[in-house]
N, C-alpha and C positions, 0 to 999 in steps of 0.2 A: 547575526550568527556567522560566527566563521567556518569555512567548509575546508578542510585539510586533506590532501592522499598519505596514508601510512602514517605509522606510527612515529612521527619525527616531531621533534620539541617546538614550540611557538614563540612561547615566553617563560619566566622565570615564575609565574606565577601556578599552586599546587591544586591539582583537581580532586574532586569528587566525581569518579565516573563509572561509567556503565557498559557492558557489551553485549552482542547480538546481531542480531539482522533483523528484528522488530516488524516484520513482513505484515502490514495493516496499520501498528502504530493502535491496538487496540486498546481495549478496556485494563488489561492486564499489563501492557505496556507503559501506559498512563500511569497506573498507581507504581510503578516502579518508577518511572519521572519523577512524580512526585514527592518520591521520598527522595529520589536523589535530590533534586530541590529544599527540602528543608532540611536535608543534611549539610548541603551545601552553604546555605545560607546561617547554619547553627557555627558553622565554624569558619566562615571565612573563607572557602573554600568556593573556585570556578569549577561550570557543573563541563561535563564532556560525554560525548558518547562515541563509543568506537564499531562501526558496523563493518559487515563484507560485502563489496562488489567484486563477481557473481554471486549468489546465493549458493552457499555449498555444495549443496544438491546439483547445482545446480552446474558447479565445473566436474564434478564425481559422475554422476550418472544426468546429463540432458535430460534424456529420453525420458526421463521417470519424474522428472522433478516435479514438483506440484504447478502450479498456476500463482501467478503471484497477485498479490493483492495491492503493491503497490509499486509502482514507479521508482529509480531512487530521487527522482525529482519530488512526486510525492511526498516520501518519505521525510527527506530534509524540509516540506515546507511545512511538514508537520511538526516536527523538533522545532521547528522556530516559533511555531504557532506556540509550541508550549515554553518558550523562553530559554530552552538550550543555548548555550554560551559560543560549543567549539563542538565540531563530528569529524572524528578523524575516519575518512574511508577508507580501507585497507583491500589493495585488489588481494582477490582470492585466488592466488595461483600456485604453481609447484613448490613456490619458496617458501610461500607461507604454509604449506599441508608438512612440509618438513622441520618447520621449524619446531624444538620439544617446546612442551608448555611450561618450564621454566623458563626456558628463551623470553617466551612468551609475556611470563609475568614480570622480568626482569624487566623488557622492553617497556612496560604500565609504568615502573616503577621509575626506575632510570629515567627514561625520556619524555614521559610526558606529564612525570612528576607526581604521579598519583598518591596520595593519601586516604584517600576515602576509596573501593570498589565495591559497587552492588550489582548482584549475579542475581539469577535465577538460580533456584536450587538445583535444578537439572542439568544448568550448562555446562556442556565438555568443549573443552578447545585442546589444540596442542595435536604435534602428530602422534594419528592415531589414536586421536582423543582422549590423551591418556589425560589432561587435567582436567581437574573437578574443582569444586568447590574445597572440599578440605584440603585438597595442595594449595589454592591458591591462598584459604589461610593462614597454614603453616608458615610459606615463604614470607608472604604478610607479617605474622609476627617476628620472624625476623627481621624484616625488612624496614621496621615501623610504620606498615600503612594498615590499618581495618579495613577488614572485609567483612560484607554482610551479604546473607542471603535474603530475597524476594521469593515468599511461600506461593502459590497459587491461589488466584484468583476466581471466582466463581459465580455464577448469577445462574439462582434455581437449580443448583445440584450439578450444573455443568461448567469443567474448568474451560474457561476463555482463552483459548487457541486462539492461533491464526488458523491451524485447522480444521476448529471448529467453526469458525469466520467462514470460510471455504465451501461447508459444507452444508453451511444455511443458505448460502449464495448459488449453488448448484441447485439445491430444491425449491428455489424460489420463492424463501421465505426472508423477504427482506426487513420484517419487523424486528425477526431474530438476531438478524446479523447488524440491523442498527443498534442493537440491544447490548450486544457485546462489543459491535465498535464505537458508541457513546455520541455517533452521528450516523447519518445517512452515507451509506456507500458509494464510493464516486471514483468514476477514470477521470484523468485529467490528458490533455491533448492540443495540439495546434488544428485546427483546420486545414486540410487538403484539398484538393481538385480530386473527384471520383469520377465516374464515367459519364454523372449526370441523369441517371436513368430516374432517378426520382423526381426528378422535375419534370420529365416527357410524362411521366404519371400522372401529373398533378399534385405531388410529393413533396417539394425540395427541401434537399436535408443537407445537414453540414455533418463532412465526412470526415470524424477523428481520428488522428493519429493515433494508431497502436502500438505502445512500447515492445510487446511481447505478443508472440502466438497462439498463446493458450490462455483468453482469459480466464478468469473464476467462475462465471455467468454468461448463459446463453437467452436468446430468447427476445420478445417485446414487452417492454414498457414505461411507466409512467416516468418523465424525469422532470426535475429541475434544474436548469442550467445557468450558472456562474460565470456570464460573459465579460470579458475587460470593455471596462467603461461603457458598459451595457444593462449592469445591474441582476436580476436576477429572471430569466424566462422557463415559461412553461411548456411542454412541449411531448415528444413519443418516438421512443428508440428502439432501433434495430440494432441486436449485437448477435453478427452468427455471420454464416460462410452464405447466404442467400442465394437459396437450393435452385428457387425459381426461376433464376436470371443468370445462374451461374454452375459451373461444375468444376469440384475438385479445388475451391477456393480457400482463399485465408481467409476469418474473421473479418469482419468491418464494422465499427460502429458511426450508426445515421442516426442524424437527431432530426425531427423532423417539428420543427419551432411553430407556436401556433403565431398566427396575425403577424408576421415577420417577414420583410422581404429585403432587408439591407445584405450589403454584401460584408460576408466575415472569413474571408480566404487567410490567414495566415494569424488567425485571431487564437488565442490560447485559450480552450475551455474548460471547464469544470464539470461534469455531468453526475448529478445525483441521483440514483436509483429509489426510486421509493414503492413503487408497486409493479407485479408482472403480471401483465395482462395472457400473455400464453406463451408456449414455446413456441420457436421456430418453424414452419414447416412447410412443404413445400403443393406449389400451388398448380392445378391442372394447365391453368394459361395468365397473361398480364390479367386479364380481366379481372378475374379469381381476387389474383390477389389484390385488384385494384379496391375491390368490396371488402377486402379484411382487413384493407389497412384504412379505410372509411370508418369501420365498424372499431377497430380501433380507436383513432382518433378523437371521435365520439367518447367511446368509454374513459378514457385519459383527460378527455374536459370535465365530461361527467363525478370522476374521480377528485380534480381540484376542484369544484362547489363543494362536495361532501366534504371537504379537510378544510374548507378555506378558513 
């Protein structure tokens, strides 16, 4: 897969493509893929997808943006997973909020040769968000490229968001949000050097790089983890500011691996959320919590017999 910044040409050859910020790469993302995919494939046509770095929201208003659900490392290893050809990343900044949405379409059309575009029915771009779907039709038939819209998607009566994703993932209901992301939920990360404090516990945990401040999910539990050239381990995580040992803190996520003692300092992981055992909270001394994260531990093996 090839990874591109901005909307600039590659080759001579004409796309069927897609845009968005795909924040999860969910259930409802997928069947958009996929159509782009047999679109693409029906006519001859290389597939493309054009995303924003930052997330809108996310150069507009910080403070307010949501919690993101994916990395753009994530992101792009998901587009490959699904056979994506080319992702043009387009940074998100003043030029692009100014730019109108014929600019806009013109840019699809012109430079990166688009024939085929599939939207969501909702999507606005352009400043000011003045385009929509029927402009970018319109221009389309002028232009000779089809545009198609992607209706909503839905499982049990509820449309598949990435917001809805989010907010299965705050209430710690992780069957739901596997449900609508069509896998198991997972950060991806390098291993860091942490304070260590887990190991003085009897603990040791490998302490994941966090791309962003605000995960989706707080809390302890159950994981599966996707180590390089490690295969796949079983194990119990901490994601939250760790009230007990700490004040006023960032986020940290600790995996805390069962029957493992090699060293994985600078190793890339994968961590799968599959069950929450409780939220976070804070503990009257180490002691305290040296018994809850016991009692943990327990429950989280106990957990893999029951699924095994």
């Amino acid at each position: 897969m090839l990874i591109l910044r901005g909307l600039y040409p590659f080759d001579t050859r004409p796309v069927a493509l897609t845009i968005g910020n795909f924040d999860g790469v969910h259930m409802g993302h997928q069947a958009l893929l996929n159509e782009l995919h047999a679109v693409a494939k029906a006519r001859g046509l290389q597939t493309a997808v054009v995303i924003f770095e930052p997330h809108p929201r996310e150069f507009f208003t910080p403070q307010q943006a949501p919690a993101r659900l994916t990395s753009l490392r994530e992101k792009l290893e998901l587009f490959e997973s699904m056979g994506i050809a080319r992702v043009h990343v387009c940074r998100f900044n003043t030029h692009l909020t100014q730019m109108s949405a014929a600019d806009f379409i013109h840019a699809l059309h012109e430079k990166l040769l688009a024939k085929f575009v599939l939207i969501g029915d909702d999507f606005r771009f352009g400043s000011g968000r003045a385009g929509d779907f029927g402009l970018m039709e319109k221009i389309g038939s002028q232009r000779g490229f089809e545009v198609r819209a992607v209706h909503t998607v839905a499982r049990d009566g509820v449309r598949i968001s990435s917001t809805a994703v989010r907010a299965a993932l705050a209430a710690g209901q992780m069957r739901t949000a596997q449900h609508y992301l069509g896998r198991p939920y997972s950060i991806s990360g390098r291993v860091i050097h942490g304070d260590g404090m887990g190991k003085k516990i009897g603990f040791p945990t490998a302490n994941i790089q966090l791309k962003h401040n605000l995960p989706p999910l707080t809390g302890v539990f159950v994981v599966q983890v996707h180590a390089e050239n490690m295969g796949v381990l079983q194990g119990v995580a901490s994601l939250g500011v760790r009230p007990t040992l700490k004040k006023d803190a960032k986020p940290v996520l600790e995996v805390h691996l069962f029957e493992f003692a090699q060293q994985i300092y600078g190793k890339h992981l994968r961590v799968e959320f599959l069950q929450k055992l409780r939220d976070e909270g804070k503990f009257p001394d180490v002691a305290a919590l040296v018994r809850q994260i016991t009692s943990d531990v327990d429950k989280a093996k106990q957990w893999f017999k029951q699924h095994d």
